[in-house]
C-alpha positions as CSV (number, residue, x, y, z in Angstrom):
1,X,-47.0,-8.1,57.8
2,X,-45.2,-8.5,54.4
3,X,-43.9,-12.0,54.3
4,X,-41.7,-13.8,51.8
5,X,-43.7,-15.0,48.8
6,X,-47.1,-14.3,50.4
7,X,-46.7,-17.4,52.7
8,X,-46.8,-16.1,56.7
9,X,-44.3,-18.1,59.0
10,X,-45.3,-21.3,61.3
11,X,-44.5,-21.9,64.9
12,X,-40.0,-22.9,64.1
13,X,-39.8,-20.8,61.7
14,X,-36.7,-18.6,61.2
15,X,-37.8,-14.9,59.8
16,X,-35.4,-12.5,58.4
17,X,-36.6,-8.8,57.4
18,X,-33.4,-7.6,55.5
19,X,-31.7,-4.5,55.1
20,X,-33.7,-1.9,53.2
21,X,-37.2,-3.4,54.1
22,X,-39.7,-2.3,55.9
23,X,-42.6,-3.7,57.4
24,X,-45.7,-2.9,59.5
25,X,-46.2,-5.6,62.2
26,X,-50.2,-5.7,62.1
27,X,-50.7,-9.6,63.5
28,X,-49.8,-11.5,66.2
29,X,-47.1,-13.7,65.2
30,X,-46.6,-17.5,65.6
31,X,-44.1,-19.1,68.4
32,X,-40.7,-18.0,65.8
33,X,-37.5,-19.6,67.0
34,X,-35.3,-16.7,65.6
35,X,-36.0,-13.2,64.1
36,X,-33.5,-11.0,62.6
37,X,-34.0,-7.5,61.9
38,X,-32.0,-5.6,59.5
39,X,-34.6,-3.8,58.1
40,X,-37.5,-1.6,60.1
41,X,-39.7,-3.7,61.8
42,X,-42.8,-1.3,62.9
43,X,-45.5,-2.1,65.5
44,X,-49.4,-1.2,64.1
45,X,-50.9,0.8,66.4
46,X,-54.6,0.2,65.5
47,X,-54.9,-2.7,67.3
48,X,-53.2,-4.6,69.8
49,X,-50.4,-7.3,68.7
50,X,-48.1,-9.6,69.8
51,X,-44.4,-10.9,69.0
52,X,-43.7,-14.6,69.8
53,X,-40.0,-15.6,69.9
54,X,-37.5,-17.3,71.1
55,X,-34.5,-15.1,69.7
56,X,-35.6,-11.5,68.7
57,X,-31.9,-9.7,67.0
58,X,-31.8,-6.7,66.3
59,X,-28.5,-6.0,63.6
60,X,-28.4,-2.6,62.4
61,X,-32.3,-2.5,61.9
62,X,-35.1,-0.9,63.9
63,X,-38.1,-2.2,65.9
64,X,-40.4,0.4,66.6
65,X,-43.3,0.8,68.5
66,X,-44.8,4.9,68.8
67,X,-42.6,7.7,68.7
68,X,-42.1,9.8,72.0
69,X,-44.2,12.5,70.1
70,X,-46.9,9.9,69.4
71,X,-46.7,6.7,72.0
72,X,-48.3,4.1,70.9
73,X,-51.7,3.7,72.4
74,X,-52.4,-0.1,72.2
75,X,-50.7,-3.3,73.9
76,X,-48.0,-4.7,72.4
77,X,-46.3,-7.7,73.8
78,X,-43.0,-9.3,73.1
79,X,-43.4,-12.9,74.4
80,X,-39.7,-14.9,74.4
81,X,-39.4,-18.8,75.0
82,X,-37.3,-21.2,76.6
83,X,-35.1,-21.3,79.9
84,X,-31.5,-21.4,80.6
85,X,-30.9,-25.0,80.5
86,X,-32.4,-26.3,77.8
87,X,-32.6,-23.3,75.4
88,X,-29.5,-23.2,72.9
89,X,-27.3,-20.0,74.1
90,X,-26.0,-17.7,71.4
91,X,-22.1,-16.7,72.2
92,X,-22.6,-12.8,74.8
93,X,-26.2,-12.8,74.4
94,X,-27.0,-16.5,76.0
95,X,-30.6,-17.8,75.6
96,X,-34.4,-16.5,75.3
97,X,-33.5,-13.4,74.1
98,X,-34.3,-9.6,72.6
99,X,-30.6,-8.0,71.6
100,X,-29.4,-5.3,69.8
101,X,-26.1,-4.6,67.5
102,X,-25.7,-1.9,66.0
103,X,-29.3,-0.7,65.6
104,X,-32.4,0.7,67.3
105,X,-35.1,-0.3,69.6
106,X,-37.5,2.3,70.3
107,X,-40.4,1.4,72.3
108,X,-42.7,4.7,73.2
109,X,-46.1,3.5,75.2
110,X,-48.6,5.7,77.0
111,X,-47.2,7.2,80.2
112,X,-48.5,5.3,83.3
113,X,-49.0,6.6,86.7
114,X,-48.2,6.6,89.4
115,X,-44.7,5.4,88.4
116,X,-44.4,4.7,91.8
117,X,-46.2,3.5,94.8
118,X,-45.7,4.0,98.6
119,X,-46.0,0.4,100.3
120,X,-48.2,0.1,103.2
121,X,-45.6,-2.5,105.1
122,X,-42.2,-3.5,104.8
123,X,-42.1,-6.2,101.7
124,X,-41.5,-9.9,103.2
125,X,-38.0,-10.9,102.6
């Protein structure tokens, strides 16, 4: 990933990718307490990675990972902090979260099946 002056975030830190930017997410990040993407945020797809945060927004940008003509083979995991009580809560979208205004989330994986599975007992209530 292409970071601000060449230094990579910490664990707190606050990462904006503006509007017209875009960038290749190709290491696992640290614990971020907010990320805002208004730019194209894409997932590499040579290796497995993973996203720490505890806000993820989405404004008018993209976060990508594969293409439904070319899924993206290796893991990628989004990992969001905190809890409802003691995690600040943004106005609509509350805490601990991954939202969306006026942009795009496209995440294409490998199909899985079965996408289903026939229980052999009724589930405990």
């Amino acid at each position: 990933l292409t970071w601000r002056d060449g230094l990579p975030p910490v664990d707190g830190d606050l990462v904006v990718l503006p509007k017209g930017r875009n960038v290749l997410l190709d290491i696992d990040t640290p614990k971020l307490l907010y990320l805002l993407i208004e730019g194209t945020l894409i997932v590499d797809d040579t290796q497995d990675v993973e996203l720490h945060s505890t806000y993820i927004f989405v404004r008018g940008g993209t976060l990508q990972a594969g293409t439904e003509a070319a899924p993206h083979q290796h893991t990628f995991r989004i990992t969001l902090y905190g809890d409802r009580y003691t995690t600040p809560h943004f106005p609509i979208y509350g805490a601990k979260n991954l939202a969306m205004r006026g942009g795009l989330i496209a995440l294409h994986g490998v199909p899985r099946t079965p996408v289903w599975t026939r229980l052999a007992a009724t589930a405990a209530t």
